[in-house]
C-alpha positions in Angstrom: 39.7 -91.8 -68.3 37.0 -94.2 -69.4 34.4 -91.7 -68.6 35.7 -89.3 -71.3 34.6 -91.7 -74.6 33.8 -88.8 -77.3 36.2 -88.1 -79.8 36.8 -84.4 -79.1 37.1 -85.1 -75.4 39.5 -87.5 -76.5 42.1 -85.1 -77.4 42.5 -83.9 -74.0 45.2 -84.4 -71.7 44.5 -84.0 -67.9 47.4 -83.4 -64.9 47.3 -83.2 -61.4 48.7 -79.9 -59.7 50.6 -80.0 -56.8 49.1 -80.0 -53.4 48.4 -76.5 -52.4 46.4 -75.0 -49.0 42.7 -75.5 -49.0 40.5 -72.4 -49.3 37.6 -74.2 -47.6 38.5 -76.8 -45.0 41.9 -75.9 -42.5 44.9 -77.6 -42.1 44.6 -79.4 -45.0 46.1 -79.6 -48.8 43.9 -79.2 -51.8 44.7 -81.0 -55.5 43.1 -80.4 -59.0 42.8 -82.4 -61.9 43.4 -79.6 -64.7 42.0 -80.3 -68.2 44.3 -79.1 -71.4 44.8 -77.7 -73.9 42.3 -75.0 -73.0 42.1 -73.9 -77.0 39.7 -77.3 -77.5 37.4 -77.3 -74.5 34.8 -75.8 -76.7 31.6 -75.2 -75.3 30.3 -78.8 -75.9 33.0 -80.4 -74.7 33.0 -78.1 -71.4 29.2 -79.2 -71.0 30.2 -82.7 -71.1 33.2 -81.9 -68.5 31.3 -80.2 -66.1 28.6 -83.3 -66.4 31.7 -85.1 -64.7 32.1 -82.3 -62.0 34.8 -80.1 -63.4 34.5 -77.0 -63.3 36.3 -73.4 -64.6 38.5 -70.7 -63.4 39.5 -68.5 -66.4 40.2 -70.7 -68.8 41.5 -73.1 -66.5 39.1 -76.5 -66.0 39.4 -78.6 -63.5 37.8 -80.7 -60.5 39.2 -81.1 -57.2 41.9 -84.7 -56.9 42.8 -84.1 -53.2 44.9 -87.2 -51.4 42.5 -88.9 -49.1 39.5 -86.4 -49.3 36.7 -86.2 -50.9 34.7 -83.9 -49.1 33.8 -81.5 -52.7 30.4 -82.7 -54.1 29.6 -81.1 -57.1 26.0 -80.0 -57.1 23.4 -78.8 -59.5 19.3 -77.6 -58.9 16.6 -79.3 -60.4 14.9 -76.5 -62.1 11.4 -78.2 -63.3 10.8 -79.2 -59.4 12.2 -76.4 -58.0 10.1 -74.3 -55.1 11.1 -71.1 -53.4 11.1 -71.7 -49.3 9.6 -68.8 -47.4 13.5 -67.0 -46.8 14.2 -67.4 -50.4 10.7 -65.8 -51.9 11.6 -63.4 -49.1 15.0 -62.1 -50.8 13.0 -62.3 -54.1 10.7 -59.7 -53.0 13.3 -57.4 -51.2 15.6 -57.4 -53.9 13.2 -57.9 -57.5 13.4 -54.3 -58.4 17.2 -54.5 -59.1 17.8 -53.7 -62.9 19.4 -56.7 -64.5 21.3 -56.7 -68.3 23.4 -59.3 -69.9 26.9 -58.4 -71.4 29.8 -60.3 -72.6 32.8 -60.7 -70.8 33.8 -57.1 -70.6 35.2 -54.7 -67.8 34.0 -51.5 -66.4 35.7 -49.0 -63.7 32.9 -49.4 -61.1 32.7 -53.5 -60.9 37.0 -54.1 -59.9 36.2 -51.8 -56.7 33.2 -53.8 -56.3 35.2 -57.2 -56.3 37.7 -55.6 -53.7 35.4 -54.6 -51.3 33.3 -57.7 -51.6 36.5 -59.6 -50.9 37.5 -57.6 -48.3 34.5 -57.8 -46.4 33.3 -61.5 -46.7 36.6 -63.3 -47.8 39.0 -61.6 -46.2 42.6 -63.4 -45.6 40.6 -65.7 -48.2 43.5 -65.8 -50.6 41.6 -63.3 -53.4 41.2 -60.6 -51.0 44.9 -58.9 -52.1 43.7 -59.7 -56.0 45.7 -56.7 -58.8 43.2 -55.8 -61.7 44.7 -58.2 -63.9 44.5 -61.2 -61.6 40.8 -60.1 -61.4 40.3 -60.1 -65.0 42.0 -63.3 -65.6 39.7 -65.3 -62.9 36.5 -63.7 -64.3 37.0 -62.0 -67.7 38.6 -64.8 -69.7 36.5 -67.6 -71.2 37.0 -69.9 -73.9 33.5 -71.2 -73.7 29.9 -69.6 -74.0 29.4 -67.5 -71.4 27.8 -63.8 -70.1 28.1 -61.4 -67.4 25.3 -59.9 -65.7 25.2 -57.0 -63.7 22.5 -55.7 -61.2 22.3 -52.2 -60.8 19.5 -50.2 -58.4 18.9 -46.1 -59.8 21.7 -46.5 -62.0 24.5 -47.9 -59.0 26.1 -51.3 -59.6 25.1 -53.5 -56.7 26.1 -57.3 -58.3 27.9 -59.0 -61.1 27.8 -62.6 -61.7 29.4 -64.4 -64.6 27.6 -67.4 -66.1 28.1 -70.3 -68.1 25.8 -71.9 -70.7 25.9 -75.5 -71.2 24.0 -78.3 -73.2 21.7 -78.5 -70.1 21.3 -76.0 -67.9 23.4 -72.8 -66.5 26.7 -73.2 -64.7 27.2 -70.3 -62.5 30.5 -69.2 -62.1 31.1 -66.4 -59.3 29.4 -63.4 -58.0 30.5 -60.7 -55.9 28.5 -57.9 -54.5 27.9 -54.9 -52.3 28.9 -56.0 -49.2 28.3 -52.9 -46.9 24.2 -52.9 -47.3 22.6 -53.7 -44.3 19.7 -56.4 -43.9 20.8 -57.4 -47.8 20.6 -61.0 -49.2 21.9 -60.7 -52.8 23.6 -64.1 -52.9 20.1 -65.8 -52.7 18.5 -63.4 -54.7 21.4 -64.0 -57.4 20.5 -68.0 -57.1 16.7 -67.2 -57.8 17.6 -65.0 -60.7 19.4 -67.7 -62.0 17.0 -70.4 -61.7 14.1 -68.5 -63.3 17.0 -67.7 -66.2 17.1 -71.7 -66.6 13.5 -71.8 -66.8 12.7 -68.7 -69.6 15.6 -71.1 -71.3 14.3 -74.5 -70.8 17.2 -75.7 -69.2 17.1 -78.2 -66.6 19.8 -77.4 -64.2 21.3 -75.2 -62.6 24.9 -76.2 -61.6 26.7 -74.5 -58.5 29.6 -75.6 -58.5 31.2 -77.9 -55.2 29.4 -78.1 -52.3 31.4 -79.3 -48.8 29.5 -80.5 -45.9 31.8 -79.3 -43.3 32.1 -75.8 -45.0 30.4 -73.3 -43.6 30.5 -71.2 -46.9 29.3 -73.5 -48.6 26.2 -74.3 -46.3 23.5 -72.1 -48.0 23.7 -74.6 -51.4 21.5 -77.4 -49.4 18.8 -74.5 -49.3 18.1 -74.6 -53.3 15.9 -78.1 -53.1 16.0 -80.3 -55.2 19.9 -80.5 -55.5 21.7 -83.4 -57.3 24.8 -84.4 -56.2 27.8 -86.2 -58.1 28.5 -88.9 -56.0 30.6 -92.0 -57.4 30.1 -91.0 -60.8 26.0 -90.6 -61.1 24.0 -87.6 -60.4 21.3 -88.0 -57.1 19.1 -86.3 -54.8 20.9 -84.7 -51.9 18.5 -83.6 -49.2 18.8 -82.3 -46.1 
């Protein structure tokens, strides 16, 4: 891979998995291009991988390599031109009075009942939905670069987690899950805003959120946080719509 000059990346190897079911768009496969040995994606060299639109689950990096589609587009927020739309400053002010800390990667007994009933509820028959403890822990609690959890409590209850990544430029954020069963709530656009004033008290410049699919409805509300860059045959641009 050309793209890949520096010396540490270098030393990495990359393989395609086999085709497997895709989570987003039906009736068709899915492949990943999977970045090893995990031991020497440090933090810098993930920075420069996720530049290139990988991305991490565990300590598993990779970027989708699906036959004949190319519907993932990774995308990141421009943080410096960034401006709240009325919905968004809305689920701001409804939400602002949550109680956020940052931790490392640790566990506690009220966020695994959390996950479950956050995948129960929005993804259910999603493929995570049936997750044990440990397969929870090894998608969100392992890490072999820099990165935090954050959890969001109101009057002591835990209401959100989201797990973060820190990179050369900007935040990458990872997953979130939270209370599902709250009527009239808007957490995951709340938990974006958090996250972009985070890049700002930090002087980062982007915010990256991972793939974002056009024909995926789960994926629509990215397209809200203007100005997003895409990664679209090899250079970052303006996606607007």
């Amino acid at each position: 891979m050309t793209i890949l000059s520096d010396i540490p990346l270098s030393a990495l190897q990359f393989y395609l998995t086999s085709p497997y079911p895709c989570s987003y768009l039906a009736d068709r496969d899915a492949r990943s291009q999977v970045a090893t040995p995990a031991f020497l994606i440090t933090p810098q060299v993930y920075s420069e991988l996720v530049h290139h639109g990988f991305r991490r689950s565990g300590t598993f990096t990779y970027r989708p390599r699906c036959n004949n589609c190319h519907a993932c587009t990774p995308v990141r927020v421009e943080i410096d031109t960034f401006t709240a739309n009325r919905s968004q400053r809305r689920s701001w002010k409804q939400h602002h009075h949550l109680e956020a800390t940052l931790h490392t990667l640790e566990d506690r007994p009220d966020y695994f009942p959390l996950y479950q009933r956050y995948q129960n509820t929005r993804h259910r028959d999603g493929g995570m939905d049936n997750d044990s403890p440990e397969q929870y822990r090894s998608f969100l609690l392992q890490s072999h670069v820099d990165s935090m959890l954050v959890e969001f409590r109101e009057e002591g209850v835990l209401r959100m987690v989201s797990i973060i990544d820190v990179l050369a430029d900007g935040l990458s954020s990872v997953y979130t899950f939270y209370e599902p069963e709250i009527a009239g709530s808007n957490f995951g656009t709340f938990n974006v805003i958090w996250q972009i004033e985070l890049c700002r008290k930090l002087q980062l410049p982007f915010l990256y959120l991972g793939y974002w699919i056009k024909e995926s409805k789960k994926m629509a509300y990215k397209v809200n946080f203007q100005p997003l860059q895409g990664l679209i045959h090899g250079s970052w641009q303006r996606l607007l719509y």
